[in-house]
N, C-alpha and C positions, 0 to 999 in steps of 0.2 A: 353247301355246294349243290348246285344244280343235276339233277340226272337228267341226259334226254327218253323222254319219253317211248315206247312202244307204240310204233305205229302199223306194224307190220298188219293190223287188223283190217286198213283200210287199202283194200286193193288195187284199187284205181285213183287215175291219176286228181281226175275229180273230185272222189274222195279223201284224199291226201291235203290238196290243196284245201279242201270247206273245213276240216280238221285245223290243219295250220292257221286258217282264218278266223274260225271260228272260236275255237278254242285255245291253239299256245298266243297267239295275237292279242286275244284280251288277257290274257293273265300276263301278259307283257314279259317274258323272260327270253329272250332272244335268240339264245343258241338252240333252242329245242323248236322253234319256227324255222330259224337257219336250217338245220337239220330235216325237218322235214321237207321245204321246200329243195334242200339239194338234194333229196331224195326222187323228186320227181324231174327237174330239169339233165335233160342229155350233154355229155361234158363241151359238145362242140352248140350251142344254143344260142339262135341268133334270136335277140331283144328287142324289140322294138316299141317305143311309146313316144309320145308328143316330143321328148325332150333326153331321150337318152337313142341311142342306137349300140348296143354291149353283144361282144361277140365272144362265147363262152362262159360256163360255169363260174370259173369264178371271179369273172368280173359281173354277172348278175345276183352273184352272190354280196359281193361289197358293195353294190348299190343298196342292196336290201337294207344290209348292214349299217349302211349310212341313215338311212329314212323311216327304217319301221319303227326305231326308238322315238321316233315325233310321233308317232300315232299309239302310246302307252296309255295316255289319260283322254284321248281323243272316240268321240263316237266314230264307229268303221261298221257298215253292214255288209255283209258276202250274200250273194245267193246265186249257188250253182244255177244255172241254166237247163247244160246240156255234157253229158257225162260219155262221151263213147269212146271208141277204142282208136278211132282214129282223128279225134279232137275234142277241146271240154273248150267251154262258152261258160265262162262267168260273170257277173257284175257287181259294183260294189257302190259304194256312198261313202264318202270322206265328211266328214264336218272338223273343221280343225280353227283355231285361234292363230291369225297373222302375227305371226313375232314380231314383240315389241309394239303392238297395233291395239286398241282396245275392238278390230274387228273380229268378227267369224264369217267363213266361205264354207260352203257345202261344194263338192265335185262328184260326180258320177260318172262313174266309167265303165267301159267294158273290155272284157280280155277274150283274145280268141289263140289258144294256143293248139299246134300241131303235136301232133302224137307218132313217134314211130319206134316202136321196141318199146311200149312201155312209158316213154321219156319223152318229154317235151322237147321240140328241136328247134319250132318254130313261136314266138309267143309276142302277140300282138297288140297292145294297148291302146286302147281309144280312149280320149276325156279330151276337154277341152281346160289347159292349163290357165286360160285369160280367163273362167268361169268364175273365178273366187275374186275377181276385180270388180265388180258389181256392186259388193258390199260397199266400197269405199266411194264415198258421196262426193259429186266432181269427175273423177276419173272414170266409176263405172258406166256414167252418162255418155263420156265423150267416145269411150270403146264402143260400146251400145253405137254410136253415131257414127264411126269409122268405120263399121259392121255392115252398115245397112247404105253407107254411099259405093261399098263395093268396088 
């Protein structure tokens, strides 16, 4: 059976999060990442990324839930930015295998999340999700091409 882990060492929210990242993330065991990131998000927490907009706890919770088990065998790099009290700047690098695809796509992103009490209220994802269509030969062309006639 799983314990979640002690975290209570890392104080800030920044801290929390490169822990979660860094460490329960790649040992891939889910509930004790869960856990720490619902540690740091505020219950009223509006979400924001290319492709989700979640308003609350725990529906940023069951997104996590859904997608972080695809990044167990997958390279992920974190690297805190910017750690303060009234915001943390992160960024990261995804490399992951297109299901069912003999491709692989790298994404790189950034997060800007608000701080108030502690808790994250505000948190805001940048990446570009059509970044991993490039790899696929034909399609990433014609994107690339749609891109640049604007």
């Amino acid at each position: 059976m799983n314990t979640i882990p002690d975290f209570s060492q890392y104080s800030t929210v920044g801290q929390r999060v490169e822990y979660a990242s860094k460490v329960l993330l790649k040992k891939g065991d889910l509930e004790p990442y869960l856990a720490c990131m619902g540690s740091v998000f505020a219950d009223l927490i509006h979400y924001i990324d290319p492709v989700h907009e979640i308003h609350g706890k725990v529906g940023v919770l069951e997104m996590l839930r859904k997608y972080v088990p695809r990044l167990k065998n997958e390279p992920f790099e974190f690297s805190l930015v910017h750690d303060g009290e009234s915001y943390v700047v992160w960024k990261w690098v995804l490399n992951m295998k297109i299901r069912f695809t003999p491709f692989r796509f790298t994404i790189h992103g950034l997060v800007h999340a608000e701080i108030e009490k502690g808790k994250i209220v505000r948190q805001r994802e940048y990446y570009d999700p059509m970044e991993s269509i490039g790899v696929i030969p034909g399609i990433g062309f014609l994107y690339k091409l749609v891109l640049k006639m604007g």
